[in-house]
C-alpha positions in Angstrom: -76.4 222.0 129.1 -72.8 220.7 129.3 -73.5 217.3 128.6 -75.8 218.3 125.6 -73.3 219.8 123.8 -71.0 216.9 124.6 -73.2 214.6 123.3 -73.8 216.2 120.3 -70.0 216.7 119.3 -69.6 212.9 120.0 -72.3 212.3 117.5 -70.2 214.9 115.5 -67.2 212.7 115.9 -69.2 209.9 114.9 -70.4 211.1 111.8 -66.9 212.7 110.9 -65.3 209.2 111.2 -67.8 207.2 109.9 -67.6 209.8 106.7 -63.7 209.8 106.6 -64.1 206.3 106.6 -66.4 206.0 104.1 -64.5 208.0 102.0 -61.7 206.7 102.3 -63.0 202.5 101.6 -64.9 204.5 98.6 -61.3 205.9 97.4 -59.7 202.8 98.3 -62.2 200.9 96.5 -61.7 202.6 93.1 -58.1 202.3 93.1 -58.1 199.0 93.6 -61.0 198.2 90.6 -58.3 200.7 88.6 -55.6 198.6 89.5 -57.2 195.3 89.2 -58.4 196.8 85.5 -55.6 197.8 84.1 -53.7 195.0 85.0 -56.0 192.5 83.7 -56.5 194.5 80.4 -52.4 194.8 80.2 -52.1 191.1 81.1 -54.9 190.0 78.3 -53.3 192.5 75.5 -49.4 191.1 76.3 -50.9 187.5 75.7 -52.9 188.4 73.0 -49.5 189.5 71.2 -47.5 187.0 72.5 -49.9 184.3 70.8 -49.7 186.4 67.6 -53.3 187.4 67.9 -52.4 191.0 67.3 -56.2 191.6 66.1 -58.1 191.3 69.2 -59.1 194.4 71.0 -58.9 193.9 74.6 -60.7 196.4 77.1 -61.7 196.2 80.8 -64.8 197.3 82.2 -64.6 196.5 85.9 -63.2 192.9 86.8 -65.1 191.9 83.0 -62.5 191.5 80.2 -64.0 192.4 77.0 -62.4 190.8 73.9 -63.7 192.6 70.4 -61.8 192.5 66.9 -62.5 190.4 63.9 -61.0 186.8 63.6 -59.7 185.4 60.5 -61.9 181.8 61.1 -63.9 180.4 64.4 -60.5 178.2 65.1 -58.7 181.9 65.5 -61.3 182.9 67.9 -61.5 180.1 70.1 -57.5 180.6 70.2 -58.0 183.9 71.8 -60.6 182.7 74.0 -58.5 180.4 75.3 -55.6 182.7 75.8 -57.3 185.2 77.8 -58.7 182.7 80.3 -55.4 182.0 81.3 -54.5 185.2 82.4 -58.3 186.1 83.8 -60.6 183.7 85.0 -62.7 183.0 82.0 -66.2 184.0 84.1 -64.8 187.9 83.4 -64.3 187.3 79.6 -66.9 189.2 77.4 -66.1 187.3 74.1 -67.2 190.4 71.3 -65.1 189.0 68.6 -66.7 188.3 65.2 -65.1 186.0 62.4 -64.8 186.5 58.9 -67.6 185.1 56.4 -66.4 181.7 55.4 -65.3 181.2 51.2 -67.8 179.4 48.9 -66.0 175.7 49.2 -64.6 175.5 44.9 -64.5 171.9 43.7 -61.0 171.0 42.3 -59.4 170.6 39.0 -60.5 167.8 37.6 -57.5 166.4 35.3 -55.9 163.4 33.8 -52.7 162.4 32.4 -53.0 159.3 30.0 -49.7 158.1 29.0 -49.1 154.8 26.3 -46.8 153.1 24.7 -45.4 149.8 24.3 -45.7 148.8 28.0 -49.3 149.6 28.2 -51.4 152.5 29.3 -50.8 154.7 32.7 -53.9 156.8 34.1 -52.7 159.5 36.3 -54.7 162.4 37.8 -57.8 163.5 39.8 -61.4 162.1 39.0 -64.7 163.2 40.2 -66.1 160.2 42.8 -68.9 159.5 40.1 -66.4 158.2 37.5 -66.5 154.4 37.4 -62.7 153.3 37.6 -63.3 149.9 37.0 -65.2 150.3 34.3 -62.7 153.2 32.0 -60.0 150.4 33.4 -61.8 147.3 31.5 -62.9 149.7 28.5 -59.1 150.3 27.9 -58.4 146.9 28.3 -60.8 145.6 26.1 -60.1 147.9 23.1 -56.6 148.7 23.1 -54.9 145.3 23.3 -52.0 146.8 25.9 -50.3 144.5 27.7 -51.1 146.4 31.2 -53.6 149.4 32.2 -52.1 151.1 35.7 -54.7 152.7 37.6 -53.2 155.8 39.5 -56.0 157.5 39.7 -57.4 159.7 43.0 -61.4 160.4 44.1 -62.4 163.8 45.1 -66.4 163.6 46.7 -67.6 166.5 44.6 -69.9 167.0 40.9 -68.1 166.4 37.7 -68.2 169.3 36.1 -70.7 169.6 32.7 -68.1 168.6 29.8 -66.3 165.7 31.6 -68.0 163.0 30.4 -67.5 164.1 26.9 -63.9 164.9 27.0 -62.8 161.7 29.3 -64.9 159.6 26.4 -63.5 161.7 23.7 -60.2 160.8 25.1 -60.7 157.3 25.0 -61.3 156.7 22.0 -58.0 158.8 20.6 -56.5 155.8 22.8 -57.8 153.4 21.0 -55.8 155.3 17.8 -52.8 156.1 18.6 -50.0 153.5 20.3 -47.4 155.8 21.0 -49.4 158.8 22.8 -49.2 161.3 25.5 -53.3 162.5 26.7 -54.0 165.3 28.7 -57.7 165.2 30.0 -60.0 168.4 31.1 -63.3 169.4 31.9 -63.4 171.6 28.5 -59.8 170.8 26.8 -57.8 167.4 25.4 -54.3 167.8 24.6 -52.8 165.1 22.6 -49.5 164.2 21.8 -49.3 161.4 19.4 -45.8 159.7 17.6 -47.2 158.2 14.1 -46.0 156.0 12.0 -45.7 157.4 8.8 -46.7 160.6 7.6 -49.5 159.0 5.9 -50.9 157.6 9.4 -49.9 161.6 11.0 -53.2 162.3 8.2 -55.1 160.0 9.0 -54.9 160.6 12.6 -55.4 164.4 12.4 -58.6 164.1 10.5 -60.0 161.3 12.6 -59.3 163.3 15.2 -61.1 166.3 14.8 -64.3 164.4 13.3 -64.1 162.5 16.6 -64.3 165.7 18.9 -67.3 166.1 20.9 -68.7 170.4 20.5 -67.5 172.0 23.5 -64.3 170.5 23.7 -61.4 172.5 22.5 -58.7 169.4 20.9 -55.2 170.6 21.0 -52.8 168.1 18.9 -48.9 167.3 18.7 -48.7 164.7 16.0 -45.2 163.7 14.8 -44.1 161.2 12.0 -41.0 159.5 11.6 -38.1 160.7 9.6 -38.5 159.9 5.9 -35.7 157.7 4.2 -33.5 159.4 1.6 -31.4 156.1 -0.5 -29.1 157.9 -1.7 -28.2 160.3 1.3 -28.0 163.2 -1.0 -26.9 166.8 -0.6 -25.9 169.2 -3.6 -24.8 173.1 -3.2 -23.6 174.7 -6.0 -22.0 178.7 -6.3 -23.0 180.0 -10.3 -24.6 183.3 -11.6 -27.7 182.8 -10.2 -26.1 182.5 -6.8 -25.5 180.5 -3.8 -28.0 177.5 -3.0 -29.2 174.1 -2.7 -30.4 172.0 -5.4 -30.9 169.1 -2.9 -30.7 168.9 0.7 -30.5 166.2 3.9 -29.8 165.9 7.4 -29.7 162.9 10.1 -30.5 165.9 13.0 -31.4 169.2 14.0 -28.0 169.9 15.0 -26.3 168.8 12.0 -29.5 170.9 9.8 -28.7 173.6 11.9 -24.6 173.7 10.7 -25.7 172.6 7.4 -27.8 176.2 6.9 -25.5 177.9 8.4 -23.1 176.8 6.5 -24.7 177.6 3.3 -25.8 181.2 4.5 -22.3 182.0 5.5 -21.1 180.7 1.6 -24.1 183.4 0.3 -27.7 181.2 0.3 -30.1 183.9 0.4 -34.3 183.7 0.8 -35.9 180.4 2.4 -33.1 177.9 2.8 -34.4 174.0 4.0 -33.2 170.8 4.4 -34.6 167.7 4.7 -34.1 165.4 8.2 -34.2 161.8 7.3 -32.7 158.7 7.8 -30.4 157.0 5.9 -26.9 159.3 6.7 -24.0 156.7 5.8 -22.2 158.0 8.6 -22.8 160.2 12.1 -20.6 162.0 10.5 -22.3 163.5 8.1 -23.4 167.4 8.8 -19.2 167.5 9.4 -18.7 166.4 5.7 -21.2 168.7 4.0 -20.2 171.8 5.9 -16.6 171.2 4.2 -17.7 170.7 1.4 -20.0 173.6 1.8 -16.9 175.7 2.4 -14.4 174.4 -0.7 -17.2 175.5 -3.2 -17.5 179.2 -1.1 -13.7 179.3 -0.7 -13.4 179.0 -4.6 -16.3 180.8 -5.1 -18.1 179.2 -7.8 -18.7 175.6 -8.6 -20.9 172.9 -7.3 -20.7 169.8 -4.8 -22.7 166.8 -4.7 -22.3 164.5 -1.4 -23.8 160.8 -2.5 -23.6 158.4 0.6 -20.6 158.5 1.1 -18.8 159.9 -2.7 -18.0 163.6 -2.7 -18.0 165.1 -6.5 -16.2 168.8 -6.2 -16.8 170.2 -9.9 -15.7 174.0 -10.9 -16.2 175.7 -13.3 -12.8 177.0 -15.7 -11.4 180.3 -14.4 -10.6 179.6 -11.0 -6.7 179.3 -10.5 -5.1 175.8 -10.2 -3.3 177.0 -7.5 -6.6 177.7 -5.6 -8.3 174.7 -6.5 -5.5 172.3 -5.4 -5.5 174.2 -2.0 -9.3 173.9 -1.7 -8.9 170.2 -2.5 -6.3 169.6 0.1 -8.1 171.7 2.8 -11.2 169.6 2.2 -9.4 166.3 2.2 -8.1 166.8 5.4 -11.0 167.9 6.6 -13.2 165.0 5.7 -14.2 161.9 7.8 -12.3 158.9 6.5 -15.8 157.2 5.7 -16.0 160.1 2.6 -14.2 159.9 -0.7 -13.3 162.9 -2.9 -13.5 162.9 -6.7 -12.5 166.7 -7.6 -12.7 168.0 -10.7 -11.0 171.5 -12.6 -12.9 171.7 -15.7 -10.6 172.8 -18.6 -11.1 176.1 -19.6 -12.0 176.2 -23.7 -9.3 176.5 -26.5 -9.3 180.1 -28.3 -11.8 179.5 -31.4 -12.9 176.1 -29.9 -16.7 174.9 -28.0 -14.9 173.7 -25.1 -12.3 171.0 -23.9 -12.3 167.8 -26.3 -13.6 165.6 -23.3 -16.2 163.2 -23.1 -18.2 161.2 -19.8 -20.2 159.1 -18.6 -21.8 158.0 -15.5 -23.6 154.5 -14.8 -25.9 154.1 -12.1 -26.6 150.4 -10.6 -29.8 150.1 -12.6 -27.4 150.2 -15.1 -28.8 153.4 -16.5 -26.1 155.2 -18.5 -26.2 159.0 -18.5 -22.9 160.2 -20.8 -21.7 164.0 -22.5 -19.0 165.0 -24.8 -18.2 165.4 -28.3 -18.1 162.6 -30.7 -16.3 162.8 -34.2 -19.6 163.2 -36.6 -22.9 162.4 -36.6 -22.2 159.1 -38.2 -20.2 158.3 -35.1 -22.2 159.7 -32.9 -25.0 157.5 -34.0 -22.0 154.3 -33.6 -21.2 155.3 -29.7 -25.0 155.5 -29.2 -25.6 152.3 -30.3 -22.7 150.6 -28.8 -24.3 152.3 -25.5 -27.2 151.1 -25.8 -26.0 147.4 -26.6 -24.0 147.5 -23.5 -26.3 149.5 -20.8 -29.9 149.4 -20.2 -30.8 152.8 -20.7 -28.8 155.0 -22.5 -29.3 159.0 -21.9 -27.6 162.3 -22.9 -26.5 164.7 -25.4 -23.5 164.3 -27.7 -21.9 167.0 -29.9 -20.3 166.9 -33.5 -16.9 168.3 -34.0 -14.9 167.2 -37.3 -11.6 167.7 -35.0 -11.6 165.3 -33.3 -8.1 163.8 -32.0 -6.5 160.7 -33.5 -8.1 157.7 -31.8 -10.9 159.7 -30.4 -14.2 157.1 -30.8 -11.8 153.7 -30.6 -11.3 155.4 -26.7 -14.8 156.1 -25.9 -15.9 152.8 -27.0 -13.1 151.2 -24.9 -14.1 153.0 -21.6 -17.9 152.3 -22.2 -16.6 148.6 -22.2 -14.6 148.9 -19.4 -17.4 151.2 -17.5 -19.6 148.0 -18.3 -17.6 145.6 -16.3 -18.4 147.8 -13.0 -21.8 148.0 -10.9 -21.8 151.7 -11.0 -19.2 154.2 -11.8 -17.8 157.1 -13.9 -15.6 157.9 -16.4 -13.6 160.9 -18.0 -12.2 160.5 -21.6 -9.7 163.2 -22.5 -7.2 162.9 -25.5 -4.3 162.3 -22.9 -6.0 160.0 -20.0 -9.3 158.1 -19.8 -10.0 157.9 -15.5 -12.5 155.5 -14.5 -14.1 155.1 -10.9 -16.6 153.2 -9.2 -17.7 150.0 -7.5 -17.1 146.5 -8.4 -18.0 143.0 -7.0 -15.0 141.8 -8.6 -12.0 142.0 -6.6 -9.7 142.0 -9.5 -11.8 144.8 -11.1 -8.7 147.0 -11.7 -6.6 144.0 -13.9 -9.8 143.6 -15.6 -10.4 147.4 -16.6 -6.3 147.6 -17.6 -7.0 144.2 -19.8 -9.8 145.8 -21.2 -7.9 149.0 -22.3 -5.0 147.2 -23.6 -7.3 144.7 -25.3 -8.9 147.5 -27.4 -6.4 150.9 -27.3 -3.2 148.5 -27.7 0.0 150.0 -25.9 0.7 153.8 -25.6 -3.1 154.8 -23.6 -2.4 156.3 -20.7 -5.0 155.7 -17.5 -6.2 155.9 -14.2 -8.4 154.0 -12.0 -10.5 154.3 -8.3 -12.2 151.2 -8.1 -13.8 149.9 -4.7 -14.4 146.1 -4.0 -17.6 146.2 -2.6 -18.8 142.1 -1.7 -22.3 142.5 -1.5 -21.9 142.8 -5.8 -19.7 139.8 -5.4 -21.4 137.6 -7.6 -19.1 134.6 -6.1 -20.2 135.2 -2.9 -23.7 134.8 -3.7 -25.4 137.4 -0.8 -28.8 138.3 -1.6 -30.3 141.6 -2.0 -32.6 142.9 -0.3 -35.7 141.8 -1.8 -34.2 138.5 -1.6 -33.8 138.5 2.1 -37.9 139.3 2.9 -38.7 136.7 0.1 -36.8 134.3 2.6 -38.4 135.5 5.6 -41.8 135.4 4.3 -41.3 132.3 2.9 -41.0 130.9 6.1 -43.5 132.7 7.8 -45.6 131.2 5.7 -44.8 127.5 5.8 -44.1 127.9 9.9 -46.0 130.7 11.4 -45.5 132.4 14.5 -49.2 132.1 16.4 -50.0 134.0 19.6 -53.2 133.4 22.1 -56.4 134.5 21.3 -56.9 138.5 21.5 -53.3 138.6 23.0 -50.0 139.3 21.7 -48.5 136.9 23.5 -46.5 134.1 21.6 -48.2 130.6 21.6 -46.2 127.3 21.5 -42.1 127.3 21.0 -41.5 129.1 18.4 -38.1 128.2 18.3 -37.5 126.1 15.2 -38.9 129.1 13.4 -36.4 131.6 15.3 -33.7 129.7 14.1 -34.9 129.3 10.3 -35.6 133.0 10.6 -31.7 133.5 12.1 -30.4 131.4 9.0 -32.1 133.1 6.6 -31.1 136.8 8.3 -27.5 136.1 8.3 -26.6 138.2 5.8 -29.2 140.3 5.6 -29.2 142.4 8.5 -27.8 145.5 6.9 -31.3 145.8 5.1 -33.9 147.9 7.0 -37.3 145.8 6.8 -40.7 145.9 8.4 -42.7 143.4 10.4 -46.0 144.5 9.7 -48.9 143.1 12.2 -51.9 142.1 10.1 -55.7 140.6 12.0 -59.1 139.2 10.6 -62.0 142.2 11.2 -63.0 140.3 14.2 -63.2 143.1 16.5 -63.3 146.9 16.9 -61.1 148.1 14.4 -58.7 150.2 17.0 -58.3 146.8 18.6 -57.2 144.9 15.8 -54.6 148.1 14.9 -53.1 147.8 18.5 -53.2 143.9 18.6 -51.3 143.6 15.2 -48.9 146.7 16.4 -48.1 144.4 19.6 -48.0 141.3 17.5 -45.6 142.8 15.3 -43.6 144.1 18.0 -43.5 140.3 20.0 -42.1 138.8 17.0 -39.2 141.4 16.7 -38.1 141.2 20.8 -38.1 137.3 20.3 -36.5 137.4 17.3 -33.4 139.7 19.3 -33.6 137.1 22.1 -33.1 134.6 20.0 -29.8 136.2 18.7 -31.0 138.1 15.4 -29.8 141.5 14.9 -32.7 143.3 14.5 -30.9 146.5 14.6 -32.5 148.0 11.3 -35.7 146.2 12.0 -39.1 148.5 13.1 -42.7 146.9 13.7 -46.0 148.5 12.3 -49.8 147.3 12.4 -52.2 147.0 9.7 -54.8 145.8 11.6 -57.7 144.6 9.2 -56.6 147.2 6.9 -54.8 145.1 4.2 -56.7 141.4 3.6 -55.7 139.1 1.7 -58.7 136.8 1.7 -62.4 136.8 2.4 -63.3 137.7 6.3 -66.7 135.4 5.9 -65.1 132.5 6.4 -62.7 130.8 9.1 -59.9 129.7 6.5 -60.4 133.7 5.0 -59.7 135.1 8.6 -56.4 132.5 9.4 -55.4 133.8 6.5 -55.4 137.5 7.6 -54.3 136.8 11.0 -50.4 137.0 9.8 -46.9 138.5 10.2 -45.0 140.2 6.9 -41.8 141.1 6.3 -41.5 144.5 4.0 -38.0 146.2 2.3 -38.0 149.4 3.5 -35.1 150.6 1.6 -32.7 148.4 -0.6 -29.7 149.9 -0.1 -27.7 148.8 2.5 -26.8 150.1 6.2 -23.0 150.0 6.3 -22.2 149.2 10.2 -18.6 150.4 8.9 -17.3 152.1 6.0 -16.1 150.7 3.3 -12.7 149.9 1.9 -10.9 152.5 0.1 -10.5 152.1 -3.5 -7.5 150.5 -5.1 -6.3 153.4 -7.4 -4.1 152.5 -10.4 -2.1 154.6 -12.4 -1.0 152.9 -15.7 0.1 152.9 -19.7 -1.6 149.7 -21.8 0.2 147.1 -22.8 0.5 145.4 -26.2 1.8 142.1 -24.0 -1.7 142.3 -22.2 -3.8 142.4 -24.7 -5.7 139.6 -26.1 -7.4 138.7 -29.5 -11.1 139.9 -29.5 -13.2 136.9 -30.4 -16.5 138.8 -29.3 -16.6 142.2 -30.3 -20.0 144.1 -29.9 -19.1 145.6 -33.5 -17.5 143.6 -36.1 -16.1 145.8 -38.7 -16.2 144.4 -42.1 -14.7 145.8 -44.7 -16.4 145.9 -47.7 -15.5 148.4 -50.5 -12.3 151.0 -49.5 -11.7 153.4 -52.5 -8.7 155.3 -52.8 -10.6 158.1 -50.5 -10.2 155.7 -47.5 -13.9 155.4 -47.2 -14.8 152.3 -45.5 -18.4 150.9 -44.6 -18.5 149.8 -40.9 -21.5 147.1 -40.8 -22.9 146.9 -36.7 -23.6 143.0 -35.8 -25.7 142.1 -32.3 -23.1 140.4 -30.2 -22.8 136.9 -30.6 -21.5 134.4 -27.6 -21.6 131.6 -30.4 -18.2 130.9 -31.9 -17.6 129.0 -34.5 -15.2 126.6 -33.3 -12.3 125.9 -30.7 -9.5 127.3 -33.3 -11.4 130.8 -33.2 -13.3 130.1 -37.0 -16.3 132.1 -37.6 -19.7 130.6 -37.3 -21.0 130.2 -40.8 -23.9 132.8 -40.6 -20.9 134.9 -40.4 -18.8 132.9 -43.3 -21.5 133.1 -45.5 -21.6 137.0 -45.1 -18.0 137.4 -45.5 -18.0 135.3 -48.7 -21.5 137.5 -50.2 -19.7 140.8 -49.1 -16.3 139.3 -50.5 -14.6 140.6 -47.5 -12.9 139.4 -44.2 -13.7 140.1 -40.8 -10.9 142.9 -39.2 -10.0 142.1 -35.7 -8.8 144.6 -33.7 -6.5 143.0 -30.9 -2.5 141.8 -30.5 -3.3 139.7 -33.8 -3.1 142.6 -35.9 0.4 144.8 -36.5 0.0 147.7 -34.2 -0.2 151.2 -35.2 0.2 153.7 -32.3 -3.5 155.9 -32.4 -2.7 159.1 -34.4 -1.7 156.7 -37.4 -5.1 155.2 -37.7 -7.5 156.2 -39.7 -10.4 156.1 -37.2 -10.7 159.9 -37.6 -11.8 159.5 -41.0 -15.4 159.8 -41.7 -16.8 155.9 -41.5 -20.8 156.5 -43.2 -22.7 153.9 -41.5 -25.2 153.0 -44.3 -28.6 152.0 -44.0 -29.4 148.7 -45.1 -31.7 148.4 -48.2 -33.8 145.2 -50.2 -29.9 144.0 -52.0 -27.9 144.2 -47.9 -27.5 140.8 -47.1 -29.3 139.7 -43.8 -28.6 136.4 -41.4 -30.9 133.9 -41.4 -34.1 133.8 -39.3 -33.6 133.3 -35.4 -35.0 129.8 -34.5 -37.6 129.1 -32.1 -36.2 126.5 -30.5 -33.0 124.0 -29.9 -34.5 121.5 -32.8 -35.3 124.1 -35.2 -31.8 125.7 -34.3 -30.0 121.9 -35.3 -32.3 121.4 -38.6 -31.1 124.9 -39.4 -26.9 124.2 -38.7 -27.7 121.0 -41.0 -29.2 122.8 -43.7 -26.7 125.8 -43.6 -23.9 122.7 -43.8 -25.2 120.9 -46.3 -25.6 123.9 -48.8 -22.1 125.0 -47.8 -20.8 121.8 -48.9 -23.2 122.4 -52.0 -21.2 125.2 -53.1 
C-alpha cells in the first residue's frame, strides 16, 4: 500500500516538473520571439530613417520582417529592400511596399534659334530625330548665299509635333529674306526679328511676311529700319501766342530725344511732342546744343530758334528787355559746343505811327535760291530790287513793302548787299539805315576784302558794316574738290571700265583686284566725307532671295577690300538689289554680265565734317572812298535821259554785259549808239564821280521806271553765232563811220 502511494507521488513529481518545465521553455520561448521581434522591427525602422526612407512601414510578425508603405519609384523600393537585409537576414523580409504609378513620358520642346548676319547663319536648338539636318543645312546654303551655315543642332528620339514642318519651312524661307535677322522656331509660333534696310524694304518685308505664313502658325515680327537722313540737321522751337512748340525736330539718339522733349516740356510744349532720330547730327554734340537753345527762347519767354547743322539763329520778338536778351545770349554762348555758332537777333520794336523798323533781309541758300523781306522806297523801286535779284540769284522769293519814307540812300544799300550777298555760297544779310551785317560761307578765302570792296565800290565812304564770313574749301573753286555727285561719277566710271568680278554664285573676289583698289583710292581722296552706297546688283539667274543675299555679300566684299586696301570707307554702307533693278535684257549672256555689277549711289550731298569747321573771320568796318573802284559792269546802267526841274529821272535796266568796249574803258557801240539816240551819257557810279555822302542824293526821289513802247530804242538782234557776231561789229562800224 506504501509503495503504491509512493509510486504515484513520483509520477506526481514527474508530471509537476515536466509541467513547470514546460511552462517555463513556453514562457521562455515567447520572450525570446518578443525580444527577437522588437529588436528586429526597431533595428529595420532606425535604418529605414537613417537611409531617409522615412515612408516605409516596418512591422514584425515573428522572426518575419514586414516592410509596407508606398515608394516614390521601384529604384526607392529596392533601396529599402536592400537596407533591411542588412540588419535582418533577407529570408525574414515580407517586401509589402507598393510604388507610385509611373508619369506619361512628355516629348520635349522642340525649338530653334536661327541667328544671321554677315558671317553666315547659326542653327541652335532641339530637333525631333526625323528632321533631316543635312538636308535644312544644304537648303540654307544653297539659297541664302552665306558665307558659312553652323550646325548646332541636338536630336531628341521622339514625334515632331503636328505644325513643325510648317513653321521650320515657314522659317526658312524668311531666311532667305532677311540678311540681318534673329529666328525663333516652334511647333505653333515664329518670332522674327529682322534689321532692314530702308523703311521701304521694313514694307516689303512685313507684307511678304504675313502672305508667306503657313494657317496655324502664329508669326510674331520685330522689324526695324535704319535712321533716315536729315541734310540739314534741323531743329526749330519757337515761344509766340499760340504757345510753346516745335516747328521742326531731330535727334542722333534716344538719349539726346529724350533731353530734347524734356527740354521743350519744361519751356511749356503741351499735347503730342515728337522728334525725329536720324542721322546726319554735325556733331555728338548735338542734343547739348538744342537744349540751350531750348532754354534761351523759355528764359526770354517768347521768340524762336532755328539750329541748322551747325548755325544757331536766336530771333525775338520786340518787347523783351535788352538787358535780358544780352544775358540770354551770353548764357547760351557759353553754354554751346565750340562746333555751334550763334547769330542772335533783338528785333526793333516799331516807331510810334510807323509799320515797323525800316530794315530789310535776305537769305541765300547754296542753290542759290534768294528768299528776302523789308520795305523798299515805292513800287517803282520795288519792282528795280526785284529785278536786280532776280539778275543776280536764281530764284528770287518774298514779300516787299512800300513806304514813301524811306531813308536817304535806302535802295543804293540794298542793291549793294544783294551784290555782295552774291559773291558768297550761302549767307544772310540785315540792311538797317545805320549798318548792313552780312554772314555766311565762302570758298574764297579773301571773302571779307571782297565784300568791304564791294561796299565801298557802290556806297562810297561813310557805310558803316559788319561781316561773319567762314572760309569753307570744299567751295574753293581754286582747289578744284568735287562734289559729291562728282565723286560716284568717278567711282562708277571705273567700275565700269575695270570691274571687280567674284566666283561663280560666291561673293568671293576673283583675280587681283588691286589696280582697281588703287584707281578706286585715287579717285576717293577727297571724297570721303560723302556718305555713298555700294549697291550689289545680279542677272535673275536664280531664286530671287539668292540673288538679294549674293548681291548684299557682293556689295559688302567690295567695301572690306576697299578698307584693306587703305580707303576710308567710314561713311560708306552696302545694299543688295538683287535682280531688282536691270539694266539690260536677262535673255541673253551679254544682257546678264551686264546686270551682274557693283554701283556706287550719293546718299546725301552734304558733307560729313570729321571736325568742325573754322570760325568765321568777323569784320567790323566804315567804306572807303580809297577802296573803291570804277564800275565798268554794272547790272543796271542808269542813263539819264530827260531830268526836268522836278528831278524826275528815267532809270533804263540793261542785261549785264561782260563785253567792254575797249582797254581804255569806252563803251561798246550797241551802247554808243544808244547814248547818242537818247542824247545822253552813261552815269557811273564809283570813285570817278565827285562824292556826295548818302542823305545828299537824290536816290530817295521817285525814279518811274517806264515801260518801253514801238518809239524806245532797242539793241540790235543777239547773233547766232561767232561769224554772224563779226559780220554784225563790221556792219555796226561801217555805218558809224557813215554818220
Amino acid at each position: 500500500m506504501a509503495s503504491s502511494r509512493k509510486g504515484v507521488s513520483n509520477r506526481l513529481a514527474t508530471v509537476v516538473v515536466l509541467a513547470g518545465v514546460a511552462g517555463l521553455c513556453w514562457y521562455g520561448a515567447r520572450e525570446g520571439t518578443d525580444f527577437i521581434e522588437k529588436r528586429s522591427e526597431a533595428g529595420v525602422r532606425s535604418a529605414m530613417i537613417s537611409a531617409g526612407q522615412d515612408w516605409v512601414q516596418v512591422r514584425s510578425d515573428g522572426l518575419q520582417v514586414r516592410l509596407s508603405g508606398t515608394a516614390p519609384d521601384e529604384v526607392e523600393r529596392f533601396r529599402a529592400v536592400t537596407e533591411a537585409g542588412k540588419i535582418v537576414d533577407s529570408s525574414r523580409i515580407v517586401d509589402e511596399i507598393t510604388v507610385t504609378a509611373a508619369k506619361p513620358v512628355v516629348a520635349p520642346d522642340f525649338t530653334i534659334e536661327l541667328l544671321r548676319n554677315d558671317d553666315g547663319i547659326s542653327l541652335i536648338g532641339l530637333v525631333p530625330a526625323s528632321t533631316d539636318r543635312k538636308a535644312l543645312v544644304g537648303m540654307l546654303e544653297r539659297e541664302t548665299a552665306a558665307p558659312k551655315v553652323t550646325d548646332l543642332l541636338e536630336q531628341a528620339d521622339y514625334p515632331a509635333p503636328d505644325t513643325w514642318e510648317d513653321s521650320l519651312n515657314f522659317a526658312m524661307r524668311a531666311a532667305q529674306l532677311a540678311r540681318q535677322a534673329k529666328i525663333s522656331i516652334e511647333p505653333r509660333a515664329v518670332r522674327i526679328s529682322i534689321l532692314a534696310e530702308s523703311r521701304d524694304e521694313k514694307g516689303r518685308l512685313e507684307t511678304e511676311l504675313n502672305r508667306l505664313r503657313p494657317q496655324g502658325v502664329k508669326l510674331e515680327t520685330d522689324i526695324s529700319a535704319p535712321r533716315p537722313v536729315i541734310a540739314p540737321f534741323t531743329t526749330r522751337f519757337l515761344i509766340d501766342d499760340q504757345g510753346a512748340r516745335f516747328d521742326a525736330c531731330a535727334a542722333d539718339n534716344e538719349a539726346g530725344r529724350e533731353r530734347i522733349l524734356r527740354a521743350a516740356i519744361r519751356a511749356g510744349a503741351k499735347g503730342q511732342v515728337g522728334c525725329t532720330l536720324a542721322l546726319g547730327a554735325p556733331s555728338p554734340d548735338w542734343a547739348d546744343a538744342v537744349v540751350a537753345s531750348i532754354g534761351a527762347v523759355a528764359a526770354l519767354g517768347q521768340g524762336t530758334v532755328t539750329i541748322s547743322n551747325a548755325d544757331i539763329a536766336l530771333t525775338i520778338p520786340p518787347g523783351v528787355e535788352r538787358s535780358e536778351f544780352d544775358k540770354a545770349t551770353v548764357n547760351l554762348e557759353q553754354a554751346l559746343p565750340d562746333v555751334f555758332t550763334l547769330h542772335a537777333e533783338l528785333e526793333a520794336a516799331p516807331e510810334e505811327g510807323s509799320s515797323g523798323p525800316f530794315e530789310f533781309t535776305a537769305v541765300v541758300s547754296p542753290s542759290r535760291e534768294l528768299s528776302m523781306r523789308g520795305r523798299v522806297t515805292g513800287e517803282k523801286m520795288q519792282e528795280v530790287v526785284d529785278s536786280f535779284a532776280r539778275a543776280r540769284f536764281a530764284d528770287v522769293q518774298g514779300k516787299l513793302s512800300n513806304d514813301e519814307n524811306a531813308p536817304a540812300g535806302w535802295t543804293v544799300k540794298i542793291m549793294a548787299a544783294l551784290e555782295a550777298l552774291d559773291g558768297l555760297q550761302k549767307g544772310s544779310l540785315k540792311v538797317t539805315p545805320d549798318l548792313i551785317e552780312l554772314t555766311g560761307d565762302s570758298g574764297n578765302p579773301r571773302a571779307a576784302e571782297h565784300v568791304a570792296a564791294v561796299l565801298s565800290k557802290r556806297l562810297g565812304a561813310g557805310a558803316h558794316y559788319k561781316l561773319a564770313i567762314r572760309y569753307d574749301r570744299r567751295l574753293d573753286p581754286a582747289l578744284a574738290l568735287p562734289n559729291g555727285d562728282e565723286c560716284v561719277r568717278r567711282l562708277n566710271n571705273i567700275m565700269s571700265e575695270a570691274t571687280i568680278g567674284f566666283e561663280p554664285n560666291k561673293s568671293t573676289i576673283a583675280g587681283d583686284p588691286s589696280e582697281t583698289l588703287n584707281r578706286l583710292a585715287e579717285a576717293m581722296t577727297d571724297c570721303s566725307e560723302f556718305r555713298m552706297e555700294v549697291g550689289g546688283h545680279t542677272d535673275s539667274q536664280g531664286s530671287e532671295g539668292f540673288n538679294a543675299d549674293l548681291s548684299r555679300a557682293r556689295a559688302q566684299a567690295v567695301v572690306t577690300a576697299m578698307s584693306e586696301s587703305g580707303i576710308d570707307t567710314a561713311n560708306m554702307t552696302s545694299r543688295g538689289y538683287g535682280e531688282s533693278r536691270p539694266i539690260a535684257t536677262n535673255d541673253t549672256e551679254e544682257g546678264r554680265e551686264e546686270n551682274r555689277r557693283i554701283e556706287f549711289r550719293l546718299v546725301s550731298s552734304q558733307p560729313v565734317r570729321s571736325e568742325p569747321m573754322a570760325a568765321p573771320e568777323t569784320v567790323e568796318g566804315v567804306t572807303s572812298a580809297d577802296d573803291a573802284e570804277p564800275v565798268n559792269d554794272p547790272e543796271i546802267v542808269e542813263v539819264v535821259a530827260d531830268q526836268d526841274e522836278d528831278n524826275d529821272v528815267e532809270i533804263v535796266p540793261q542785261p549785264r554785259n561782260d563785253v567792254t568796249g575797249s582797254e581804255s574803258g569806252a563803251p561798246a557801240p550797241e551802247q554808243q549808239l544808244l547814248d547818242r539816240e537818247q542824247g545822253a551819257a552813261p552815269a557811273t557810279m564809283g570813285a570817278s564821280e565827285q562824292y556826295r555822302p548818302l542823305d545828299e542824293r537824290e536816290e530817295n526821289i521817285r525814279l518811274p521806271v517806264q515801260t518801253p513802247d514801238e518809239d524806245t530804242p532797242r539793241p540790235s538782234r543777239r547773233p547766232d553765232t561767232e561769224e554772224d557776231r563779226g559780220d554784225e561789229g563790221q556792219e555796226q562800224q561801217s555805218e558809224a563811220a557813215a554818220e
